[in-house]
Every structure is written in structure tokens, then in C-alpha cells.
C-alpha positions as CSV (number, residue, x, y, z in Angstrom):
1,X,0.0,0.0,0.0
2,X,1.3,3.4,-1.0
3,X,1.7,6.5,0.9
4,X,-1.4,8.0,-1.7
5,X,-3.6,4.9,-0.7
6,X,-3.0,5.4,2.8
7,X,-4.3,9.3,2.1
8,X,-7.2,8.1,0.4
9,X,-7.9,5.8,3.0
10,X,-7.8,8.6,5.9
11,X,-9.4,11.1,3.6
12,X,-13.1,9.0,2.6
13,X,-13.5,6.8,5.8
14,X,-14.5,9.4,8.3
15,X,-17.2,10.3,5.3
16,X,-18.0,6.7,5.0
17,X,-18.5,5.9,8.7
18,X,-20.7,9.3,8.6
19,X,-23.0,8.3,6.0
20,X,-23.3,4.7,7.7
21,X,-24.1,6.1,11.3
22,X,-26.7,8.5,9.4
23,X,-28.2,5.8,7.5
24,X,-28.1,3.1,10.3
25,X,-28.9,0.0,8.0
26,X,-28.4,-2.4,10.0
27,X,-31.8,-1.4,11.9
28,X,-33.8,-2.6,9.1
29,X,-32.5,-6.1,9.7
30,X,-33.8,-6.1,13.4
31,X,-36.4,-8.1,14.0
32,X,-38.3,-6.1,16.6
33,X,-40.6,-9.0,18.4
34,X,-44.8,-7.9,18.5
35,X,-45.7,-7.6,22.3
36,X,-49.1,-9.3,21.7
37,X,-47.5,-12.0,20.7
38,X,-44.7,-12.5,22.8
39,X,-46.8,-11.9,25.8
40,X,-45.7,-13.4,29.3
41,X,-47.3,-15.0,31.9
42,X,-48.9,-12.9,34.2
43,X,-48.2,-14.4,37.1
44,X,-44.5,-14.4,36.6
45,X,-42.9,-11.2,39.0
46,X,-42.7,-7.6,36.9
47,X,-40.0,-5.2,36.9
48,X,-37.8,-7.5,39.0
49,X,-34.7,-5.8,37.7
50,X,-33.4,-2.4,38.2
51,X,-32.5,-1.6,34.9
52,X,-34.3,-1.6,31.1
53,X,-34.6,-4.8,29.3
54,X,-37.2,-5.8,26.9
55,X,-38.2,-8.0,29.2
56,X,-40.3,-5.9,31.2
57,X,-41.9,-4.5,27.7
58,X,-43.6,-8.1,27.3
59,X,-45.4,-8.6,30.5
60,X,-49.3,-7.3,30.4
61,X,-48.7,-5.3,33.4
62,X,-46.5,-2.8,31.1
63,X,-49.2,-2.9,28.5
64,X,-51.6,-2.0,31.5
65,X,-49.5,0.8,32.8
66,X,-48.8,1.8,29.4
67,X,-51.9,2.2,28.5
68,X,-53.0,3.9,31.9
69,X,-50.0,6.8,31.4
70,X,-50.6,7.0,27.7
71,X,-47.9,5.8,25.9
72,X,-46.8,3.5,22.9
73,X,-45.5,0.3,23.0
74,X,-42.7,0.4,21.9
75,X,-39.1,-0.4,22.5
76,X,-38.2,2.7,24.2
77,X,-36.3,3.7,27.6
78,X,-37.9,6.7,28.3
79,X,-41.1,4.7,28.3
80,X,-39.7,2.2,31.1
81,X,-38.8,4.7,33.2
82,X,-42.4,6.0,33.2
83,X,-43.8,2.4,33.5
84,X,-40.7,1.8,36.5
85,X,-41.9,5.1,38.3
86,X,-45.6,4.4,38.2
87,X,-45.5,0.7,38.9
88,X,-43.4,0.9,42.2
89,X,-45.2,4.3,43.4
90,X,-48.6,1.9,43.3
91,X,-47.0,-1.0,44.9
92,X,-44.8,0.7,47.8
93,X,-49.1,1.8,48.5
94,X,-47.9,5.4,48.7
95,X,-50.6,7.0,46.1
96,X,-54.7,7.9,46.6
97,X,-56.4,10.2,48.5
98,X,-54.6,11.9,51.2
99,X,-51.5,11.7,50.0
100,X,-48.9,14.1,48.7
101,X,-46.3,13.4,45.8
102,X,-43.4,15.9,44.3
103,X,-41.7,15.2,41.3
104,X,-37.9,16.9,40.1
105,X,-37.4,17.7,36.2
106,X,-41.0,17.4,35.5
107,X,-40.7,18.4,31.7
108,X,-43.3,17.5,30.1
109,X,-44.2,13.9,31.8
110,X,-47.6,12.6,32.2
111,X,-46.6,10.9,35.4
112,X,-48.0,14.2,37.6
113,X,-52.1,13.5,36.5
114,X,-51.7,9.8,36.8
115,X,-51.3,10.5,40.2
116,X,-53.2,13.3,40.9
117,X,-55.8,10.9,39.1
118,X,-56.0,8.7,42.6
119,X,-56.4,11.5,44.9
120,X,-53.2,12.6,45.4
121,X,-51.5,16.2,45.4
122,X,-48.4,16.9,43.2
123,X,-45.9,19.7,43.1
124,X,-44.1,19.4,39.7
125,X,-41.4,21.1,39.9
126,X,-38.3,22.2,36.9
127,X,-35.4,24.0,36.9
128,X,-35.4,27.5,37.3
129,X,-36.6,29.5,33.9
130,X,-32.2,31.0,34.1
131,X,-30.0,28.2,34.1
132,X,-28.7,26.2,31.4
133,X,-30.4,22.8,32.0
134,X,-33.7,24.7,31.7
135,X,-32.6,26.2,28.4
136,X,-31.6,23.1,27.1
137,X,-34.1,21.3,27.7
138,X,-36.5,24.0,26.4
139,X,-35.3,23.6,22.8
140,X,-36.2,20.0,23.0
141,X,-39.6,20.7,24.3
142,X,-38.8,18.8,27.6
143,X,-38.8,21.4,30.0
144,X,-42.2,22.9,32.0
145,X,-42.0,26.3,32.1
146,X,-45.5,26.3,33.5
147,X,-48.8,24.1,34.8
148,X,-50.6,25.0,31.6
149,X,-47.6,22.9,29.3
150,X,-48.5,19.8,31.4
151,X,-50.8,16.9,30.2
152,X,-53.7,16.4,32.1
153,X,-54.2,12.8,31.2
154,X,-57.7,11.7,32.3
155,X,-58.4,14.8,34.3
156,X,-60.3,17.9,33.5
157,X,-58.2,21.1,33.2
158,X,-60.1,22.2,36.3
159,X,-59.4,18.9,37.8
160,X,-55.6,18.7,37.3
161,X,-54.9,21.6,38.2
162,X,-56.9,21.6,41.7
163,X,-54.4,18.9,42.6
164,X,-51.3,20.0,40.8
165,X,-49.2,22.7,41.5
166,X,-46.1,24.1,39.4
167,X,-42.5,25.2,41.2
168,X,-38.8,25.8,40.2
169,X,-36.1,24.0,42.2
170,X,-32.7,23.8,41.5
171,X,-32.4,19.9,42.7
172,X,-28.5,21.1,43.7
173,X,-30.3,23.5,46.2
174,X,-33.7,21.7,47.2
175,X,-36.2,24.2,49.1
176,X,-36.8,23.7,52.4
177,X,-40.4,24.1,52.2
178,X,-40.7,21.0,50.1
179,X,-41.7,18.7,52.8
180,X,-43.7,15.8,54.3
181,X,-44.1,13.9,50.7
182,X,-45.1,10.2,50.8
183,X,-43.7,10.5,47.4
184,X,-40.8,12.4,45.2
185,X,-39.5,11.2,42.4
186,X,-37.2,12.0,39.1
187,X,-37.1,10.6,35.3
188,X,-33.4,10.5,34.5
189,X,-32.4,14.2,35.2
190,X,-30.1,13.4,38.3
191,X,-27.3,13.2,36.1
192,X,-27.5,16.4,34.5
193,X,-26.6,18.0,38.2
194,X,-22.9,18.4,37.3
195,X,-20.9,15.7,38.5
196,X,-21.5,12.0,40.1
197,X,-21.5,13.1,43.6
198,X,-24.2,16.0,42.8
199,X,-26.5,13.0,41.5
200,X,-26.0,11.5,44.5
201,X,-26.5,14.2,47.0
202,X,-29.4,15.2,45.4
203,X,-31.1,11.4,45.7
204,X,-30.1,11.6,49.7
205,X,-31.5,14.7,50.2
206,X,-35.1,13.7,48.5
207,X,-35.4,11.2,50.5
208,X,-34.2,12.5,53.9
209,X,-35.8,16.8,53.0
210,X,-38.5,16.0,51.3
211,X,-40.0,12.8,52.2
212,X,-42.1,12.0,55.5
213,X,-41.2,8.8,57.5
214,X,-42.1,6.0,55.3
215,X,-42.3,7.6,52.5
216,X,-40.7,6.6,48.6
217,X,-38.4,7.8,46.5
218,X,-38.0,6.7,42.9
219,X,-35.0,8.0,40.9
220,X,-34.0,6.6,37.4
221,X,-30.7,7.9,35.9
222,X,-28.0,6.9,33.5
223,X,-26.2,3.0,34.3
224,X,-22.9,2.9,32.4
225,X,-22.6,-0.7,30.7
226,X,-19.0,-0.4,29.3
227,X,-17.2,-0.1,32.6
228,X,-17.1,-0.4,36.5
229,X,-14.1,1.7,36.2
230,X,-13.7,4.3,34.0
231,X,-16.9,7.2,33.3
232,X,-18.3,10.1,32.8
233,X,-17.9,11.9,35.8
234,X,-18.2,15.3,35.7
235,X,-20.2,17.5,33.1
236,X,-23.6,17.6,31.6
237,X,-24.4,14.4,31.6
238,X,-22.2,11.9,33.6
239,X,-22.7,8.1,33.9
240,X,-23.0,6.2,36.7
241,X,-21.2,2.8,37.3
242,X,-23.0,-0.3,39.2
243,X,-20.4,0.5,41.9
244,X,-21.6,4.3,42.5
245,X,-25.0,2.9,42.5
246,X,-24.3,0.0,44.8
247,X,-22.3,2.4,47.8
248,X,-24.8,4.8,47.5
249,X,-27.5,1.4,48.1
250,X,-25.2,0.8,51.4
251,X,-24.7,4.2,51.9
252,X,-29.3,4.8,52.2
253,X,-29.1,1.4,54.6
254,X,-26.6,3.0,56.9
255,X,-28.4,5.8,57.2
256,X,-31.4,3.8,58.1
257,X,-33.4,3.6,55.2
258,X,-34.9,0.7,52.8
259,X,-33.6,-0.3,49.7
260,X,-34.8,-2.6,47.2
261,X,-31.8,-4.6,46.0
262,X,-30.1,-3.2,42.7
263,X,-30.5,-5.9,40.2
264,X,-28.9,-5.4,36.5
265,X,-31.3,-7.2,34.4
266,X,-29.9,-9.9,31.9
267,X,-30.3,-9.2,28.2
268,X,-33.2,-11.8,27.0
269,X,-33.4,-11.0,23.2
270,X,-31.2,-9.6,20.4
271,X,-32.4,-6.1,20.6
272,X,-31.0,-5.8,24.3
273,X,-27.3,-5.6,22.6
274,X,-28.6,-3.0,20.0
275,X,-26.9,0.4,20.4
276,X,-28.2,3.2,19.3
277,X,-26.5,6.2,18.0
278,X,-26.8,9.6,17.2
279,X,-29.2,10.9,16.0
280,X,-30.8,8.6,18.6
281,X,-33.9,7.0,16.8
282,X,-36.2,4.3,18.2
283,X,-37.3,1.8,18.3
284,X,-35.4,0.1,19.3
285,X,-34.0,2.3,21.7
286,X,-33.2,0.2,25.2
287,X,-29.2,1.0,25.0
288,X,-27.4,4.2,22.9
289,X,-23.7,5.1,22.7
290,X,-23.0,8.6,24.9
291,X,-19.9,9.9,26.1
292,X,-17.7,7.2,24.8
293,X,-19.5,4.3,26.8
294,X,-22.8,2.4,26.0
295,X,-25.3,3.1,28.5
296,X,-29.2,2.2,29.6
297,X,-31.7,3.5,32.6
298,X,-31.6,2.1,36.0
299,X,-34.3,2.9,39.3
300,X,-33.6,2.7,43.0
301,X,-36.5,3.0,45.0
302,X,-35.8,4.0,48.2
303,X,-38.0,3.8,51.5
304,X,-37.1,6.6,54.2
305,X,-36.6,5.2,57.4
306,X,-35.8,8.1,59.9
């Protein structure tokens, strides 16, 4: 090979691996499984793990909880956190009437009139209107700069907003007066706080500031699938590793609280190893490439003790 083929070489295969990446071919050679038909037993235990996998996608409890918050089936991670949030809320018994729910990053979820649906009284809160998480996530139409942007799901106007309320908090800096919830939780914003240990402080102090005794927190974020050692740290969005998320498990027990046990799910079907890549475009869409490492969404829910 010459020096001019070596050129060549460096010259066209940036553009090729462009085009490829653009075109993604290979997803039209998936085979992306029907739910109906693939359908599990109903009896078998739901959401088990504590991180995305199709298998949750094919038991008819996600089909029923789809359905109830009003979204697709489809092969999506976004979806599973929704489906991870509202499922564990309903069986930790800490919605209906009487109680009181907050949720961080509220964007544009669903999640706040499911809730209020059963009695209960949400603050939604967002980052504050001047920062740059808020302005980013304005341009993708995932930021709340007010009650009215919110879906009221089966509610009335009227209805939803009797029961909902809209605040800014900067989760760094969580207001004191945002207290005595049986419920707070988050839909993978955590990371966007700046750094690892700023994702973490924030999920300690939901659950110790803002919940009463006894009460849940659910927090989904970014679960780094390349390494246990190396990661995004600090930044806009940083990746956590199973062993952040497993010291900060022991770290909640020693501090008194309950933990459900962090489970990383095993991959059941072909699409689990599909990574997807910018521009992200689903389905599927359970795993994408960012920052360098290939990453998924992972819960903790988290019972306050004292």
C-alpha cells in the first residue's frame, strides 16, 4: 500500500462511517418482536430488575400501565422509566387520597395527573426558567416552564390543576419548604446535576428533605454498561457505574433507610445488545452510545426510614 492509498484511505472513511451512522442500515435487519404475541405469563414477577430490558416490555402489566399513562409500546427507555416510576409508586401503597407526591425535572411527563388521578397532590417542579439545563431542555420541548404545558391525562383542566401545583427547584439546592411527601420522584435528570457526587446528594437529600417517614423515592438515571471503572464523571451528563450505585444502596441502609436490591437485568433478546446512536432514533431504543460508553436507565427506590 502506498503513501497516496494510505491518504485516500484517511481522507473518505470518516465520510463513510458518517453516511453509515446517518443511515443506520443495519436497523432494518432487526427483527423487533410484536408484544401481543410474545406476551408473558402474568403471574411471573414484573419489573424485577433495576434496569431496562425488553423483558419488562412483554409482560401485560407494562401494557396495563402503558396504557393507563398514555404511551406506545414500543421499545423505548424513556417509556420504562415512566412504566418503573408508576409501577413501584402503586405497589410501595404510597398514592390515593390523602396523600402528597413531588416530582424533580417534570418536563413535560404525564406521570403528575396519573397520580393526581388517585387523589393525590403533586408539586411538579423544573429548573429554574435561568439556568442552562432549563434552556436546554427548552429547545427540546422537555422542559415545563409552567402548569398550563403539562398533560392532564384523564383529568379535567379544572381537575388537574386543583391537585397539581407548578414550582422551580434547582435539585442542587432543594427548598426547604418542600416537605412531608409520601412520594418524590425523578425521570433521568439526576445526572445532568454536574458531577456524580451532585446526583447523588441530590437522591439523599429527597429522601431525607423531602419525604415524610415512610415515605418513597423513585430516581431513574443513566447506568454505564461499558465499565465499573472508567466514566463520565463530571459535566452535563455523567454516567453512573454499578459501583456508584451500589455504595450509595449501602450508603441509604446506613443511614437507616430501605432499599430494594439493585438488580442489573440480563439481556433476554437480540435487541437488548442494540446500540443506538446519534441521532438517537427508536425503536429500538433500550441502550445508545454517549460519552464514549454504552449506557441504559436504571431505578432505586428507596424507603425513608428516619
Amino acid at each position: 500500500m502506498t503513501n497516496d492509498d494510505i491518504a485516500l484511505i484517511e481522507r473518505i472513511f470518516p465520510e463513510m462511517l458518517k453516511r453509515i451512522s446517518e443511515a443506520k442500515p443495519w436497523k432494518n435487519n432487526i427483527f423487533i418482536p410484536d408484544m401481543s404475541v410474545y406476551r408473558v405469563d402474568p403471574r411471573s414477577e414484573f419489573m424485577r430488575y433495576s434496569t431496562c430490558s425488553s423483558r419488562d416490555f412483554f409482560h401485560p402489566e407494562f401494557k396495563r400501565l402503558s396504557d393507563l399513562i398514555g404511551i406506545p409500546e414500543v421499545f423505548h427507555r424513556k417509556y420504562w422509566e415512566w412504566v418503573f416510576v408508576t409501577h413501584h409508586a402503586f405497589a410501595q401503597g404510597v398514592t390515593g387520597p390523602n396523600t402528597r407526591g413531588i416530582v424533580f425535572g417534570v418536563g413535560q411527563e404525564t406521570l403528575p395527573a396519573i397520580f393526581a388521578a388517585t387523589g393525590m397532590r403533586v408539586t411538579a417542579t423544573d429548573a429554574p426558567r435561568d439556568t442552562s439545563i432549563s434552556q436546554a431542555w427548552s429547545t427540546s420541548n422537555e422542559y415545563a416552564s409552567e402548569l398550563a404545558a403539562m398533560p392532564s391525562g384523564t383529568l379535567s383542566r379544572e381537575e388537574f390543576e386543583s391537585l397539581v401545583e407548578w414550582r422551580e427547584c434547582d435539585m442542587n439546592v432543594i427548598p426547604t419548604e418542600f416537605k412531608d411527601y409520601d412520594l418524590c420522584w425523578s425521570s433521568c435528570c439526576l445526572e445532568h446535576l454536574g458531577s456524580l457526587q451532585h446526583g447523588i446528594d441530590f437522591i439523599i437529600n429527597s429522601v431525607e428533605n423531602t419525604l415524610k417517614i415512610g415515605g418513597v423515592a423513585i430516581h431513574t438515571t443513566e447506568l454505564n454498561l461499558s465499565s465499573n471503572d472508567h466514566t463520565v464523571e463530571t459535566g452535563h451528563t455523567v454516567l453512573y457505574r454499578r459501583k456508584d450505585l451500589e455504595q450509595l444502596v449501602r450508603q441509604l441502609e446506613d443511614r437507616g433507610h430501605t432499599v430494594q436490591p439493585f438488580l442489573i437485568a440480563p439481556d433476554s433478546l437480540v435487541i437488548d445488545g442494540f446500540v443506538d446512536t446519534p441521532p438517537y432514533e427508536a425503536p429500538p431504543h433500550l441502550k445508545l452510545a454517549l460519552g464514549g460508553y454504552v449506557t441504559t436507565s436504571a431505578g432505586l427506590v428507596i424507603r425513608r426510614g428516619k
